[in-house]
C-alpha positions in Angstrom: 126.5 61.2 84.4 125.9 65.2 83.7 124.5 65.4 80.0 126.3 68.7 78.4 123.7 70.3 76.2 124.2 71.6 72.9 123.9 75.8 72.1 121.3 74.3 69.7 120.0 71.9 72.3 119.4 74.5 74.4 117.8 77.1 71.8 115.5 74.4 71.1 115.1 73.5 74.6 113.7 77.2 74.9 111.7 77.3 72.0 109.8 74.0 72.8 109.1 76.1 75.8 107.8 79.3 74.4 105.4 77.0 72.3 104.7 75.1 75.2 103.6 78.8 77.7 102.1 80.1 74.6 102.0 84.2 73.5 102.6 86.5 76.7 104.8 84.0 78.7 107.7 84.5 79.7 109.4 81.5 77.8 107.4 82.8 75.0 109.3 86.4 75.0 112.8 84.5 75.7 112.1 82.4 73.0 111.4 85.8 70.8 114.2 87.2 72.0 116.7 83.9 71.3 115.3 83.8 67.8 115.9 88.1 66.9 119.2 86.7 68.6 120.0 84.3 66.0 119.0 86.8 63.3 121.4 89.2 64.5 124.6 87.6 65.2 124.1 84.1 63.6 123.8 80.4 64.4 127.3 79.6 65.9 127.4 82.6 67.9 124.1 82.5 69.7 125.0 78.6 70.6 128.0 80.1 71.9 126.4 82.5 74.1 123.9 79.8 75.0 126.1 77.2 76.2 128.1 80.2 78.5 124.4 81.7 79.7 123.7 78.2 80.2 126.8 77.4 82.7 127.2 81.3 84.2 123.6 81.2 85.4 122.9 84.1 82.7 120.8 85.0 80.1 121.1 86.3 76.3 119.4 90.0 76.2 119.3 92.3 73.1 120.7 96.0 73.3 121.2 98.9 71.0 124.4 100.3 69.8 124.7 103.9 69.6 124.4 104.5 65.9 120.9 102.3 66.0 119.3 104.3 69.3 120.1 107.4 67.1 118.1 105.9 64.0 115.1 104.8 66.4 116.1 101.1 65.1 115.7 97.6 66.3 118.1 96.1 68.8 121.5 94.8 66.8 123.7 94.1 69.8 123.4 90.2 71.7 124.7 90.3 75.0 124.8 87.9 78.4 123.1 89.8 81.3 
């Protein structure tokens, strides 16, 4: 039987990686990049996003809006690529 995972299942699933690979690994940025995720658009969302990157064959991937690119900020958009 095919065992559904969780969105938190699998952010946890990738942050037991990035541990796991250590600073400069892949896994490690991904996991960076799944936790400025969860700062950005919140818990449910991200586990959303997770669960759809996780069956789409996808990935979660931080962007800019216009206003923040203007201001030189820090990515504040969470997309699937």
């Amino acid at each position: 039987m095919l065992h559904f995972m969780s969105g938190k299942e699998i952010f946890d699933r990738y942050q037991l990686a990035a541990l796991k690979n250590g600073l400069g690994s892949r896994e490690f940025n991904y996991g960076n990049i799944l936790y400025q995720a969860l700062r950005i658009e919140g818990e449910e969302k991200v586990f959303q996003l997770l669960e759809m990157a996780e069956n789409t064959g996808k990935r979660i991937a931080l962007t800019y809006s216009a206003l923040s690119t203007e201001n030189g900020g820090e990515p504040n958009t969470v997309i699937l690529v």
